[in-house]
N, C-alpha and C positions, 0 to 999 in steps of 0.2 A: 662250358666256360672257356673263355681263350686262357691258351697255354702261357703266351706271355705275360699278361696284364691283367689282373680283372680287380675293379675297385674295392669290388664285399670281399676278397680273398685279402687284399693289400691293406685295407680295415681291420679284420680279422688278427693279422699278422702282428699290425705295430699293436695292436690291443692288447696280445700274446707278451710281445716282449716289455712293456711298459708295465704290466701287472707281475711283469717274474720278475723283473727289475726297479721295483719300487722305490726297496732299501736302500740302493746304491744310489738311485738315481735322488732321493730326500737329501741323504749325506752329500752328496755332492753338489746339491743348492745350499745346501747348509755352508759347506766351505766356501761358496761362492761369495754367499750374502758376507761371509765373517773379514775374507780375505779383499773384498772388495771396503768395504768398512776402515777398515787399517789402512791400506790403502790412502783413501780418499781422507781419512783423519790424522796422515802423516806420521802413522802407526802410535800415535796418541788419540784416541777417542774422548779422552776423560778430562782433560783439559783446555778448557775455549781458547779463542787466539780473537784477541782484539786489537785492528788497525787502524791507526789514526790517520786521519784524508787530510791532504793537504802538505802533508810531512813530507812522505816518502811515493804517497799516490793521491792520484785525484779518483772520481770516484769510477771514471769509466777505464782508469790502469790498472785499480783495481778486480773491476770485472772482468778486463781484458784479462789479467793476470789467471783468473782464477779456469776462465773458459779454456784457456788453454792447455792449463794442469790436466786438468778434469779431461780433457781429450784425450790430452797423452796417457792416463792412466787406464780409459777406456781401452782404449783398441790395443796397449801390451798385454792388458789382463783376457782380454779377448781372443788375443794368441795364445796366450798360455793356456788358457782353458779348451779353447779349440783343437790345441794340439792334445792334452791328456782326451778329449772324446773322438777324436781321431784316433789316436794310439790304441783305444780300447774296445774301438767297432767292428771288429772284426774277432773277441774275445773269443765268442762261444764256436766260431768255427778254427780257428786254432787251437784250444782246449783237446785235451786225450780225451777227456770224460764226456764232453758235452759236444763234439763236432758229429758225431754222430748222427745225433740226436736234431742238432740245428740244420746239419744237411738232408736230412730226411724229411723234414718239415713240406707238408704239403701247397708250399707254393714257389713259385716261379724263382729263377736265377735273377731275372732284372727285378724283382718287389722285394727282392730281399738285399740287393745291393742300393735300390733306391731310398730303401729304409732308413741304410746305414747311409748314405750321402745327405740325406736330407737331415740327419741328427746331428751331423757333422757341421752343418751347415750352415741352412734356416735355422731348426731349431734353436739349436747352439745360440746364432744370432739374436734371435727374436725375444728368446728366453732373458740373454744378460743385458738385451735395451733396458728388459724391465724393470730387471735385478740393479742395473745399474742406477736409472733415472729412478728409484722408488728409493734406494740409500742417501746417495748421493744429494739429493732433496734434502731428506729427512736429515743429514748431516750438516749442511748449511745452515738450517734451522736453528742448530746448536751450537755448532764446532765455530766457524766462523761468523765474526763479526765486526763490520767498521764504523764509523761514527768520526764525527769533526771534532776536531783537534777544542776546536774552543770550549766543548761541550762538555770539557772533563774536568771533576772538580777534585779528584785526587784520587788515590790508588790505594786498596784494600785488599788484605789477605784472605782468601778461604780457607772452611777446616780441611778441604782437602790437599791443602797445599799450593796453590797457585793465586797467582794475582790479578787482580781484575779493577777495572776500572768504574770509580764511580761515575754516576754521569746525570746531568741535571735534569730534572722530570724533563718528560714529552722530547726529549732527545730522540731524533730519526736512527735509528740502525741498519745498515744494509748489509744485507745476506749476499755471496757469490750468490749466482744462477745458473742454472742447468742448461745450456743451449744446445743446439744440434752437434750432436758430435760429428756427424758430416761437413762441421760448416767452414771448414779449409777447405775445402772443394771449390764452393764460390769463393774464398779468400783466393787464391789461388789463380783463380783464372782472372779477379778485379786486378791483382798487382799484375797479369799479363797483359790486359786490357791497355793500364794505365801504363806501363812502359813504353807497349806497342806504340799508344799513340804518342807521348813524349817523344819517342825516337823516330816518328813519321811526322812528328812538326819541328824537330831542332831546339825542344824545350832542354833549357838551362838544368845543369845538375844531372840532369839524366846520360850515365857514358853509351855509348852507342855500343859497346862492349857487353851490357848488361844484358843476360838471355831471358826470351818470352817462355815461361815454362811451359804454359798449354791452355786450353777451351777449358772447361767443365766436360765437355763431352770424351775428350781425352783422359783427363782426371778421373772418370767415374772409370775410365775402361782399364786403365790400368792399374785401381784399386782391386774390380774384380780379378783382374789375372793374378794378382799378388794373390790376393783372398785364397781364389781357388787353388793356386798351387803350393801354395804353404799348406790347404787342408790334404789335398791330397797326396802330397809327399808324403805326408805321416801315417794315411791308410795305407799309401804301398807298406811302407814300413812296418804297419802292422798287420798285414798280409802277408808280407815276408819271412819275417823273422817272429820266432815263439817265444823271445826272452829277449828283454831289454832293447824294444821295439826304437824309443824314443832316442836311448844313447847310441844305437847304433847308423839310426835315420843321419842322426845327424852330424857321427863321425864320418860316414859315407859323403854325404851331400857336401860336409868342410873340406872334406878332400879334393871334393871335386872342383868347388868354387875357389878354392886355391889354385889346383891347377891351370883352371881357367885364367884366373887375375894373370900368374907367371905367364902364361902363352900372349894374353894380352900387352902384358907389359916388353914381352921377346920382341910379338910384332911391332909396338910402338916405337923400342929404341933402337930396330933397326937400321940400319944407314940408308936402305932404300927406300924406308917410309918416311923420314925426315921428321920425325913428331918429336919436339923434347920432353923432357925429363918431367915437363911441370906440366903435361896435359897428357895426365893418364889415364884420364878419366872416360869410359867407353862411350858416351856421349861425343865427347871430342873428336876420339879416332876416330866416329862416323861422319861426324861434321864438322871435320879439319878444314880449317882456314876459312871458317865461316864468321861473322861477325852478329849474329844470330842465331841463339836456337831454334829450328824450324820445327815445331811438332812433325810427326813422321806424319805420311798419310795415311788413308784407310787402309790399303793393303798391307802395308807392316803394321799394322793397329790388329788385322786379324790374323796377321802370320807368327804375333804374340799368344794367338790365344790355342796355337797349337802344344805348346810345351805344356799347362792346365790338363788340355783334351788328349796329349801323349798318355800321361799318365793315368789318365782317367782308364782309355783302351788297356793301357797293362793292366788294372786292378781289374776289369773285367774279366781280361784273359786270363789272367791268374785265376779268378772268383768263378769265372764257368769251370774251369778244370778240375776244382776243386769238387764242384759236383757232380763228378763224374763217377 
């Protein structure tokens, strides 16, 4: 068998830790499904929410409205969960009782750090698409609903306490919709598109001040960098530290980012850098006295994706030492 890698060992392995960890790993799809639920029901489940079109929306501000919630609630619940199985992947080799036991384990240093990256990760991801779009669905179903203003012939109490509106047979109903939650990615790079070229024909309305944020191809890349290093700051951290992984990660890291802004902000005010007070934003510093934001090019595109891979090398070097 090779010493670093062999698939039937790396098989074997997650097979091992998924069947010891069963309980934990139910309970905490369970809190998923619940906390995503509330969530998405505006921590009301039990009560429907009926909007009238025309009033306040039409029917595509409506959906617009609704896809963008539903975005933002995806990808913070996403972090937050990310970060609790990041905090927790590194459990049984920090443990008195059980690092033993998980360090002796007969496979390789990289199958068993891969293990824990990919739980963190994929999984993580792949698991709360499901979790996500399978609620989320099933709550538009019920929770929300619109319907035209004309269609309503007056307003009735339930036993349960809420009011609902009557509304005359065969009345259309429109449910929100579940759309890509990637799909400010393309938004994203249309409003770059459509600036760019506004400000390369001299079209009306548009200030030649207003910045091009980036491609898609830009956008996706530096989702992943975020991705990655928000997962992996929190496996250092619980690589690190034995207790109170999460609060300490991130008293650490606010410190730092503090300091950082303050150095920023030193360099920008001054008097040899000339930047005022109202462009302090670190985009700026870099592209002072420019009348466009330039996307960076490729080489600062990959010299981003060192700080992700910095980290990554620490938790290695930590995680081999460890099994020594």
């Amino acid at each position: 068998m090779k010493e670093i890698f062999d698939i039937c060992r790396f098989w074997a392995l997650a097979r091992k830790y998924y069947r010891e960890n069963m309980k934990t790993i139910l309970i905490f799809l369970g809190v998923m499904i619940i906390v995503t639920l509330v969530f998405v029901c505006g921590f009301n489940p039990f009560e429907p929410e009926y909007t009238e079109l025309d009033d306040m929306y039409t029917e595509a501000d409506y959906l617009e409205l609704f896809s963008g919630k539903f975005t933002l609630i995806f990808w913070g619940l996403l972090g937050v969960f990310s970060m609790v199985v990041a905090s927790y992947s590194f459990v049984d080799f920090m443990s008195v009782k059980k690092s033993f036991g998980a360090l002796l384990l007969p496979a390789s240093s990289f199958e068993k750090l891969l293990l824990v990256t990919l739980n963190s990760t994929v999984v993580i991801l792949l698991v709360y698409l499901a979790i996500f779009y399978g609620i989320t669905n099933a709550a538009c179903s019920f929770k929300y609903m619109a319907y035209d203003k004309s269609d309503r012939i007056a307003y009735s109490d339930s036993w349960l306490g809420f009011t609902y509106p009557v509304l005359k047979p065969g009345t259309e109903i429109v449910h929100p919709k579940v759309i890509n939650v990637f799909y400010f990615v393309d938004k994203i790079s249309e409003v770059s598109a459509y600036v760019q070229a506004a400000q390369e024909h001299g079209s009306i309305g548009i200030k030649k001040t207003q910045k091009i944020y980036g491609t898609s191809f830009l956008v996706w890349n530096f989702l992943i960098i975020h991705w990655t290093y928000f997962v992996f700051m929190f496996m250092w951290g619980a690589l690190t530290f034995r207790k109170r992984s999460v609060l300490l990660t991130i008293f650490l890291h606010g410190l730092f980012f503090l300091f950082l802004g303050w150095l920023i902000y030193r360099v920008g005010t001054a008097s040899w850098w000339r930047v005022s007070r109202e462009d302090m934003m670190l985009y700026e510093l870099y592209f002072y006295n420019t009348s466009i934001f330039t996307p960076p090019s490729l080489s600062w595109l990959l010299f981003l994706y060192v700080v992700p891979l910095t980290y990554m090398g620490i938790i290695w070097k930590k995680f081999k030492n460890k099994q020594v």
